[in-house]
C-alpha positions in Angstrom: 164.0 41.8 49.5 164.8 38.0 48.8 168.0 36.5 48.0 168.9 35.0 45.1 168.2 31.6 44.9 170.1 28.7 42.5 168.5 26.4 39.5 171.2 24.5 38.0 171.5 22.2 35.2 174.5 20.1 36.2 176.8 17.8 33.7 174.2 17.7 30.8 176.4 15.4 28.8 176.5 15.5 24.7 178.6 14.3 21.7 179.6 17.1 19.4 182.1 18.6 16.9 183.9 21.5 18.7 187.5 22.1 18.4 190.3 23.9 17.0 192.2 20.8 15.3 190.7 19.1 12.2 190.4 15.7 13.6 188.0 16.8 16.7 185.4 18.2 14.0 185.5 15.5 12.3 185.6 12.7 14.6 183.3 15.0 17.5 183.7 14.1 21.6 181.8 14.2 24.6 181.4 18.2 26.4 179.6 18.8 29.5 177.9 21.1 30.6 176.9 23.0 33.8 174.3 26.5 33.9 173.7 28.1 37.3 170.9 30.5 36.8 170.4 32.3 40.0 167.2 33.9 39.9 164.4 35.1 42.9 162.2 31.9 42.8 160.4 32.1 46.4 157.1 33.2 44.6 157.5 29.9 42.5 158.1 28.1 45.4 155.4 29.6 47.1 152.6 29.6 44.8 153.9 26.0 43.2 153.9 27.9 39.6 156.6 27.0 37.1 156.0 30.5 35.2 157.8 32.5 37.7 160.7 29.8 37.6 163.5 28.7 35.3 161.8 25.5 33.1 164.7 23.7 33.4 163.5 21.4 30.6 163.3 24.0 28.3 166.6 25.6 29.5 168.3 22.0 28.6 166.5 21.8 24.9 168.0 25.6 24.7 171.8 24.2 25.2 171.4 20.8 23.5 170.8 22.9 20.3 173.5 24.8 20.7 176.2 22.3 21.4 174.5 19.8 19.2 173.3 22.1 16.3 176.8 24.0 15.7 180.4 23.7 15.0 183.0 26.3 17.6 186.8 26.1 17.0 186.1 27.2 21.0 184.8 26.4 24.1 184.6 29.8 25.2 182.3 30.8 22.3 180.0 27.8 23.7 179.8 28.6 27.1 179.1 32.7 25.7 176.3 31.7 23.6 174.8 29.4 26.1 175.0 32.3 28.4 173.4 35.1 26.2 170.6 32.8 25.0 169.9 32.0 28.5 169.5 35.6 29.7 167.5 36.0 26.4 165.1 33.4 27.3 164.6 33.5 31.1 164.0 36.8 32.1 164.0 35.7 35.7 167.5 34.8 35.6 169.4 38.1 37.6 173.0 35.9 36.9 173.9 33.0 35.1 177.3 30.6 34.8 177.8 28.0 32.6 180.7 26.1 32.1 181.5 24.0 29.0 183.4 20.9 29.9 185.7 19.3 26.9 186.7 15.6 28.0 190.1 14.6 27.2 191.7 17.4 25.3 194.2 17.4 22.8 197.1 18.8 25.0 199.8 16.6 24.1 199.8 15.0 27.4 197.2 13.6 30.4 194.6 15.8 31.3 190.9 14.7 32.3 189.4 17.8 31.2 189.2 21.4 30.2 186.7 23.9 31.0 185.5 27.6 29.8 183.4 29.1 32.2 181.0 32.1 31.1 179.3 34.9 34.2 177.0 37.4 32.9 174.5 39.5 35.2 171.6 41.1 33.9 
């Protein structure tokens, strides 16, 4: 048996509307994102054929609409739903992780960033 091998989308960078407090759906700021999708890919890597591998250009159109194309009072709902639709989609995908990075937080103080981060295995 093979082990499990990693295709990871790292820090796809967006401007959305997410957020508990009124001013950050209306104003909108910049998330990140990160998906590890760890998935048997030595056949792809053998035979050079991106069917029995993650298209990670797909994958990325697949979490720009959802971070683009909706409004979450939560971060954690994002990095869920990013998650289910990728096991949805990929059926190669054994285990996936994505994390949902909001820049600059309301927090009433300094803090770089804040992060939800979503594991599901099939």
């Amino acid at each position: 048996m093979t082990q499990l091998s990693t295709v990871l989308l790292r820090n796809a960078v967006f401007f959305a509307h997410h957020g508990v407090m009124q001013e950050e759906q209306r104003t909108g700021g910049r998330y990140e994102v990160d998906v590890a999708m760890d998935l048997h890919f030595d056949q792809a890597a053998r035979t050079d054929d991106l069917g029995l591998t993650v298209d990670y250009e797909r994958a990325y159109s697949l979490v720009q609409t959802l971070v683009t194309g909706n409004r979450y009072y939560l971060i954690e709902r994002l990095s869920y739903l990013i998650g289910q639709r990728i096991l949805e989609v990929f059926p190669v995908v054994e285990r996936v992780e994505v994390t949902v990075r909001k820049r600059n937080p309301p927090v009433g103080g300094t803090c770089d960033a804040v992060e939800a981060v979503y594991r599901a295995t099939r």
